[in-house]
Every structure is written in structure tokens, then in C-alpha cells.
C-alpha positions as a Markdown table, in Angstrom:
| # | Residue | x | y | z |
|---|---|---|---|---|
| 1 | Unk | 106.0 | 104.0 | 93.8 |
| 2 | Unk | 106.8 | 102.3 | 90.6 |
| 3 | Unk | 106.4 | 105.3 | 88.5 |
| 4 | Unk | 108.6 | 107.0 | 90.6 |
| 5 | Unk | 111.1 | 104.7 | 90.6 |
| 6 | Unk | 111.1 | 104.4 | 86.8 |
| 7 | Unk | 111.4 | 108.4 | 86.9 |
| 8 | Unk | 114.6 | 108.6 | 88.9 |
| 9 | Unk | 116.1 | 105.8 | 87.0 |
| 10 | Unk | 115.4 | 107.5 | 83.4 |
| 11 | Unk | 116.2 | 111.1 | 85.2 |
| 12 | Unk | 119.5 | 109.2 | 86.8 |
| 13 | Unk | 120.4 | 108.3 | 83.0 |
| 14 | Unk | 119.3 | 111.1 | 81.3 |
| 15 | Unk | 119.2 | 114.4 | 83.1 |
| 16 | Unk | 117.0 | 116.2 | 81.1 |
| 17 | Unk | 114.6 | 119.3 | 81.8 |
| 18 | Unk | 111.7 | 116.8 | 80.7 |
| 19 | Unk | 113.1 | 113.8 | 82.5 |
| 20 | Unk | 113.6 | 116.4 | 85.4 |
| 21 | Unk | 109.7 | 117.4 | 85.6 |
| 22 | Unk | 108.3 | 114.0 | 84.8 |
| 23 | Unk | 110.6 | 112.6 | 88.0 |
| 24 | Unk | 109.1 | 115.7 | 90.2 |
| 25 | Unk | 105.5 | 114.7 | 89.3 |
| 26 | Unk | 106.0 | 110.7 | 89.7 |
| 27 | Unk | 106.8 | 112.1 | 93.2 |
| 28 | Unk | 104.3 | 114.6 | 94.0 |
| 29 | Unk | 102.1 | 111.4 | 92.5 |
| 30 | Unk | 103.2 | 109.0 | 94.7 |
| 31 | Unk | 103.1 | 111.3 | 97.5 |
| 32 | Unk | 99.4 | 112.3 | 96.5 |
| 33 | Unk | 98.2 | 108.7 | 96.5 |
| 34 | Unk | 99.4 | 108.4 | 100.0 |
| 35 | Unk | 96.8 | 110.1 | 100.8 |
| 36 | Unk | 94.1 | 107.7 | 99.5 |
| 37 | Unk | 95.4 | 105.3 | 103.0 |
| 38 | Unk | 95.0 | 108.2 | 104.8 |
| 39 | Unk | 91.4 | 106.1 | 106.9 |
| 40 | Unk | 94.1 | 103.5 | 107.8 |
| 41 | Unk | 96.4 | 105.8 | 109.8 |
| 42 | Unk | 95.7 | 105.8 | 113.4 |
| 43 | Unk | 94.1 | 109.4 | 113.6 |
| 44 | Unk | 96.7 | 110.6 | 116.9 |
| 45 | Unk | 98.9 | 109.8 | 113.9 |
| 46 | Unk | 97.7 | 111.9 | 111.0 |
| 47 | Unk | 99.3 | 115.2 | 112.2 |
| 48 | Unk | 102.8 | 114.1 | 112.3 |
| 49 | Unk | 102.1 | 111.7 | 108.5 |
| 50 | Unk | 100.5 | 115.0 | 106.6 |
| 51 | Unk | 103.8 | 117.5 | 107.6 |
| 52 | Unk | 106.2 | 114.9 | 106.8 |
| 53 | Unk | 104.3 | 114.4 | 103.3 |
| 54 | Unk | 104.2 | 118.0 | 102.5 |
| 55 | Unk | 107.8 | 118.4 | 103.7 |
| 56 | Unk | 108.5 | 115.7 | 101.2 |
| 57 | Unk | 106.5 | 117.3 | 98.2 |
| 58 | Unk | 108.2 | 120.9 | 99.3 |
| 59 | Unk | 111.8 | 119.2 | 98.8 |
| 60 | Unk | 110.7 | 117.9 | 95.6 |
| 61 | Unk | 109.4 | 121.2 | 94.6 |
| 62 | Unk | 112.5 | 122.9 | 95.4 |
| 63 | Unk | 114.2 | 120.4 | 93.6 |
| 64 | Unk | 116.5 | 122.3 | 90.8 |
| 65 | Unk | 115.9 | 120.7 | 87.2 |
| 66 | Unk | 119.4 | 122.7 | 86.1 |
């Protein structure tokens, strides 16, 4: 969450194509790692978690770096 925090702020402060892409991939990251506490979600839960992360990393992905 860090990284991706760090990533907005520099993309926030310097809208760059590069600052743009690194921001994107701090997120798909973050969103990623999510998935390493995946044993610790209730599994009637797991459904409804998985679509809202790859809703998340499809918003980020469609995310214009212009």
C-alpha cells in the first residue's frame, strides 16, 4: 500500500507518462498482493472479494496516462 501511495503522490506532483505507468503497477501490485490473504477470507466471501479486485485492477487499466 505504501508503494502505491508513494506512486500517486509523485504521479499527483509530476504527471508524467513514467510516473503514470509506475502509479498503474504500484496498484495492480498492491492489488496482486491481496491475494496472498486470500486463506484468511471466509470462503462464502471469496466470490464477491475476487470481482471487486479485478474491477479494481480493470479501472486502473483503463486509467488514461494522457
Amino acid at each position: 500500500m505504501i508503494a502505491w501511495s508513494n506512486a500517486a503522490t509523485t504521479y499527483s506532483q509530476e504527471p508524467t507518462l513514467a510516473n503514470c505507468t509506475a502509479y498503474k503497477s504500484a496498484g495492480i501490485a498492491y492489488l496482486d498482493a491481496l491475494g496472498d490473504i486470500y486463506d484468511c477470507v471466509p470462503s462464502e466471501s471469496r466470490a464477491d472479494i475476487d470481482k471487486d479486485i479485478e474491477e479494481a485492477k480493470a479501472e486502473l487499466n483503463d486509467e488514461s496516462c494522457d
